[in-house]
Phi, psi and omega in degrees: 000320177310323195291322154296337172298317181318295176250065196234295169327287194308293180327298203289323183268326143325300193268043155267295174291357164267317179298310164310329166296301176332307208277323190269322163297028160295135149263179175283015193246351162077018176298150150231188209287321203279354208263358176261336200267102178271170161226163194177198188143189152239173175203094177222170188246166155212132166235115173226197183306092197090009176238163195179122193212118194247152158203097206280112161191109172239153240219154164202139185219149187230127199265076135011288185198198166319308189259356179212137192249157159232122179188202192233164192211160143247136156271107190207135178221169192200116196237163166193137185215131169225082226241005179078039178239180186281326170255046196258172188195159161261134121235136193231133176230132175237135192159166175242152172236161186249145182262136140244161170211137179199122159255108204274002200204137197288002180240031189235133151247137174248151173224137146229155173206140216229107200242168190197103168242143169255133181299104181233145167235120179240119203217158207304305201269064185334327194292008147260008160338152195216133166188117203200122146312127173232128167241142200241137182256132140248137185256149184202175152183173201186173176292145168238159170226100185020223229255019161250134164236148172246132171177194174236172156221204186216113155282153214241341184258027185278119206255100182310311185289334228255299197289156165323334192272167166258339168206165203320291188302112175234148151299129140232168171228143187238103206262129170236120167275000000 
């Protein structure tokens, strides 16, 4: 309970600081925070034989200035495999993340994301069933081409038994519009 109060606060206070950034760069031409506020995520399905993994996350970063962006994401998946065995299984994972971004050079992006989810795994054999909060830091970088990058990051919190990931090192790609 502490830990979602924790980042319910950490949320609340990001998206504070983008209104307040909004409100103090106004100019005379009369921009506002939505004219900054890019949007992007993933979104992908797997479907195969007895299996089926949906997975929902979309993103908004509010563009500080050129080079550093800030912002917030949701997280949500949904896996399910059924093969009639004792370790077949539901899974739902949900949660959010907070963004930084900064391109100190025009084809270089650096990132951290900082994600906090939560785990339910329901499996044939209850008795491993699960539910457990995880949070993950990642440093990353990548290429960028206007509003696409390509790169890796690494979570730094990477846990072997607990996350989500099969290792620390993931590829991504980031399209923001």
């Amino acid at each position: 309970m502490k830990n979602t109060s924790t980042l319910s606060i950490t949320i609340f206070l990001v998206c504070s600081l983008f209104f307040y950034q909004s409100n103090g760069q106004q100019d005379k031409e009369g921009s506002n925070f939505w004219n900054n506020v890019r949007f992007g995520g993933n979104v992908g399905a797997n479907f195969g034989n007895n299996f089926t993994s949906i997975l929902i996350a979309p993103q908004a970063i509010y563009q500080v200035n050129n080079t550093v962006g800030l912002g917030v994401g949701l997280n949500y998946s949904y896996s399910e495999r059924d093969l009639n065995r004792f370790d077949d299984f539901k899974s739902t994972v949900a949660g959010g993340s907070l963004i930084a971004i900064a391109s100190p050079i025009d084809y270089l992006q650096v990132s951290a994301d900082f994600e906090y989810l939560n785990v339910n795994r329901n499996f044939a054999d209850a008795s491993f069933d699960d539910n457990y909060w995880i949070p993950a830091l990642f440093l990353g970088a990548g290429y960028r081409q206007g509003n696409f990058v390509i790169g890796a990051r690494y979570d730094v919190l990477y846990d072997n038994e607990r996350s989500i990931y099969n290792n620390g090192i993931q590829p991504f790609v980031r399209v923001l519009f």
